[in-house]
C-alpha positions as CSV (number, residue, x, y, z in Angstrom):
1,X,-11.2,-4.9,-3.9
2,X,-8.8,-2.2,-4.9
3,X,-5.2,-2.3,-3.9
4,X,-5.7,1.3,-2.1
5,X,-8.4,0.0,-0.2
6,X,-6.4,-2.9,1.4
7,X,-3.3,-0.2,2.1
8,X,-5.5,1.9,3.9
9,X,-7.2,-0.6,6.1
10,X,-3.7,-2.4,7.0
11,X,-2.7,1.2,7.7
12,X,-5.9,1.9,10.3
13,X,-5.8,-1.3,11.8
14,X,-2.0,-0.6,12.6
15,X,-2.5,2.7,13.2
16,X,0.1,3.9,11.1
17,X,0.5,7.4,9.7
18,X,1.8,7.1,5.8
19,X,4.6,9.2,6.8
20,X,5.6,6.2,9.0
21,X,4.7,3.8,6.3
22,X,7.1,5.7,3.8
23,X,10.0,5.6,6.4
24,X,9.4,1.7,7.2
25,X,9.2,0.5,3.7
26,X,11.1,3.2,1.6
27,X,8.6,4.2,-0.4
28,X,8.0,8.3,-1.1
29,X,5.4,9.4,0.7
30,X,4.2,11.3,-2.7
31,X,3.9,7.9,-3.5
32,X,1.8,6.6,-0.8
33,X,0.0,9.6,-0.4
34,X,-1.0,8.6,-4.6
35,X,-2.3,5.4,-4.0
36,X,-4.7,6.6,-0.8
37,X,-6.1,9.3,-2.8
38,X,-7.4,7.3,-5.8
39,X,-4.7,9.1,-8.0
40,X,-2.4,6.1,-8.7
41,X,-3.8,2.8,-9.1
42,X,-0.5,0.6,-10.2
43,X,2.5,0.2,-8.6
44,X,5.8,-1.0,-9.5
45,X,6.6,-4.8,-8.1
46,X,9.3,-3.5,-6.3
47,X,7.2,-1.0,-4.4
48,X,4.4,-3.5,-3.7
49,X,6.1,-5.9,-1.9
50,X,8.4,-2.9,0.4
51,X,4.9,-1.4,1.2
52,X,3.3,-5.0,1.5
53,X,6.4,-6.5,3.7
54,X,5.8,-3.0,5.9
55,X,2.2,-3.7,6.5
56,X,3.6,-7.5,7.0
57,X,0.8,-8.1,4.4
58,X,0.5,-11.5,2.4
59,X,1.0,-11.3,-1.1
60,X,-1.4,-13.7,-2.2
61,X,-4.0,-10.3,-1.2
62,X,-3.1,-9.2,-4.8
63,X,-5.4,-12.1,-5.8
64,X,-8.2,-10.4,-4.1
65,X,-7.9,-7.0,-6.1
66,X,-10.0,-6.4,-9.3
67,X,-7.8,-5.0,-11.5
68,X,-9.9,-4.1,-14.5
């Protein structure tokens, strides 16, 4: 699983827009709008867990994403 990929479903099943997502958690929406489109694949730690703690996500998903 790819880290965009478990943004964008949190984001659906919320039914969020990422301009709300950048305005919860603080993060620029050039930088959200990045990770949907496939463009940026890392984040910083810092950013991760404002967008994860947003999405009230569980950090133990990182586990889950194949970061090769």
């Amino acid at each position: 699983m790819e880290l965009a990929k478990i943004i964008n479903d949190r984001v659906k099943e919320l039914n969020l827009s990422y301009y709300r997502l950048s305005k919860i958690s603080g993060v620029p929406l050039n930088t959200l709008y990045s990770i949907k489109n496939g463009v940026r694949k890392l984040l910083t730690l810092r950013n991760t867990i404002k967008i994860f703690d947003a999405l009230e996500l569980d950090l133990n998903e990182l586990k889950k994403i194949d970061w090769k």
